[in-house]
C-alpha positions as CSV (number, residue, x, y, z in Angstrom):
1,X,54.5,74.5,72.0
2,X,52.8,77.9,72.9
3,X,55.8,80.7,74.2
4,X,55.2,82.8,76.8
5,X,56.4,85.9,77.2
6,X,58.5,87.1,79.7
7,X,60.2,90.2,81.6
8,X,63.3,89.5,81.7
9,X,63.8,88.3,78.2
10,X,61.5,90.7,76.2
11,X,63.0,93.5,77.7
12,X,66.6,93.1,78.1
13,X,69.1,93.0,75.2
14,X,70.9,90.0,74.7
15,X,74.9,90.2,74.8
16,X,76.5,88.9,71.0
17,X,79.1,86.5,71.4
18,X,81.8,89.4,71.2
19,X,80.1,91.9,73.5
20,X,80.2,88.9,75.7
21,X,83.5,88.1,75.6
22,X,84.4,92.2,76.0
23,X,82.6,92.3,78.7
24,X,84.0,89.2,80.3
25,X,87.6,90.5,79.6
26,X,86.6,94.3,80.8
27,X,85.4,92.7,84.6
28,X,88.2,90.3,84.9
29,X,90.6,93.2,84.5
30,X,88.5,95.7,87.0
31,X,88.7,92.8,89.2
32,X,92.6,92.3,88.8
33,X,93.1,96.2,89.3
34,X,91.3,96.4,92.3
35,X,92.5,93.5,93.8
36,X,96.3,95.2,93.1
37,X,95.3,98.6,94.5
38,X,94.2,97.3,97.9
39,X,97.2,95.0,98.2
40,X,99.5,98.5,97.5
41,X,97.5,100.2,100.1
42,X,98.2,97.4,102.6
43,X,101.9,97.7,101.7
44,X,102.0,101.3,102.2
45,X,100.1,101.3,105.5
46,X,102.5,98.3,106.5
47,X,105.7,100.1,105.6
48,X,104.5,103.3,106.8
49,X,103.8,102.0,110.1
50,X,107.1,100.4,110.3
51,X,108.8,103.4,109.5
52,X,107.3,105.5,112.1
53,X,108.6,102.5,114.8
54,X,111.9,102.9,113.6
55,X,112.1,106.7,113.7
56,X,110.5,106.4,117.3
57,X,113.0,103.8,118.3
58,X,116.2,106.2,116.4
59,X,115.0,109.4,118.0
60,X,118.0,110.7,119.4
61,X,118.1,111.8,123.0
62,X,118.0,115.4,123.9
63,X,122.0,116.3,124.7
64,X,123.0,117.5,128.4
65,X,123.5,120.7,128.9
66,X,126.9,121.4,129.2
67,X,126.9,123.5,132.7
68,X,130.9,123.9,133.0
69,X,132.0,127.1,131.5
70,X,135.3,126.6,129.9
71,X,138.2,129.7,130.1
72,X,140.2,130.3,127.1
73,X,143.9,130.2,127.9
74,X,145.8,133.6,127.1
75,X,149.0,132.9,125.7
């Protein structure tokens, strides 16, 4: 049976079982992490946005002006 020789194999470095399994374990765990990061930002920009409504729904009304001028009483 005649071999042939090609790019992709004569090139590139095969992975050991270990460096496999590292590797494996190493994207798994980028994966994980980035999946958590975005769901925090979503939560922020959620709760954020829900705090900004309640402060613009709590935002006190400006007080009258109180245009009567009170005496003091001499005793």
């Amino acid at each position: 049976m005649a071999r042939t020789a090609n790019v992709e194999g004569f090139f590139k470095p095969r992975l050991s079982g270990s460096e496999l399994k590292a590797k494996t374990t190493t994207d798994v765990a980028h994966t994980i992490i980035k999946d958590e990061a975005a769901a925090r930002e979503e939560k922020t920009a959620r709760l954020r946005a829900a705090r900004l409504a309640r402060e613009a729904r709590e935002q006190p009304a400006p007080a009258a002006a109180d245009t009567k001028k009170r005496s003091k009483r001499s005793r």
